[in-house]
N, C-alpha and C positions, 0 to 999 in steps of 0.2 A: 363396156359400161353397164352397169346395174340398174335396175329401175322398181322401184320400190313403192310397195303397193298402200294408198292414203286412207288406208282403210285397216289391213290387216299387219302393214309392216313388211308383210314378205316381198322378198328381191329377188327378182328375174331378170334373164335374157332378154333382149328387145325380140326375139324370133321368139318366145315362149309365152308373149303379151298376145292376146284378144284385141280383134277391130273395138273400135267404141261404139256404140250406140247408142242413137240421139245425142251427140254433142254439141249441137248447138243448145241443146237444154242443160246441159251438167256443169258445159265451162262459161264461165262473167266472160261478156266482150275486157276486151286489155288482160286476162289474166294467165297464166302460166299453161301454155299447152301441154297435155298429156301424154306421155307416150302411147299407151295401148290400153285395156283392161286386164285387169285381173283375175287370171283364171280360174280362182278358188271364191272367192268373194265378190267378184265383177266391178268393183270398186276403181276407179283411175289409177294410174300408175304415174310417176312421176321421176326423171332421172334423179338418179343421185348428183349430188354436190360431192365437188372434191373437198377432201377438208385437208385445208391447209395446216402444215406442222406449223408449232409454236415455234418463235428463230429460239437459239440457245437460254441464251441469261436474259432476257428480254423482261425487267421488270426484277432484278435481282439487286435485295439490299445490298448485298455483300461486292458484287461485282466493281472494279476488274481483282479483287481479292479473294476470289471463293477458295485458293486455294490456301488463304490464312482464315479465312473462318469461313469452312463449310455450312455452319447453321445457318448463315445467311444466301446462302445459294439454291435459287428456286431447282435448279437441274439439278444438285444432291438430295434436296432436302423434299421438294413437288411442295405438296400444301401443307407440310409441317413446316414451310421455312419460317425462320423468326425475322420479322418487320424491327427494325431499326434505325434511331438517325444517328448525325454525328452531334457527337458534344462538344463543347465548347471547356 
């Protein structure tokens, strides 16, 4: 897992991180512990989040037809798909 510096952006190792010092001054009681410091800027470090994939057609006009109109298909098209209703 990576650990990403709230400071500079750079991502490390958990064995590549700095002890912290004085952390009862840097972190708010209740708030997100830090992994380590950062060893270029000394800044907190904080894991990364996994980021989860978007599911397939999840929000897709076209869907379950993307395969008769692709234009309306977020998974062919990303942020050019075209928004559409049905008519009547």
């Amino acid at each position: 897992m990576k650990h990403r510096c709230d400071n500079c952006g750079v991502e490390w190792d958990l064995e590549d991180l700095q002890p912290i010092k004085d952390l009862h001054q840097r972190v708010d009681p209740g708030g997100v512990m830090p992994s380590g410091e950062c060893p270029d800027c000394g800044a907190l470090c904080y894991p990364e989040k996994k980021r989860r994939k978007r599911p397939g057609h999840l929000g897709c006009a076209a869907y379950p037809n993307c395969d008769v109109d692709p234009n309306g298909c977020s998974v062919v098209m990303g942020s050019d798909m075209e928004w559409y209703g049905h008519r009547d």
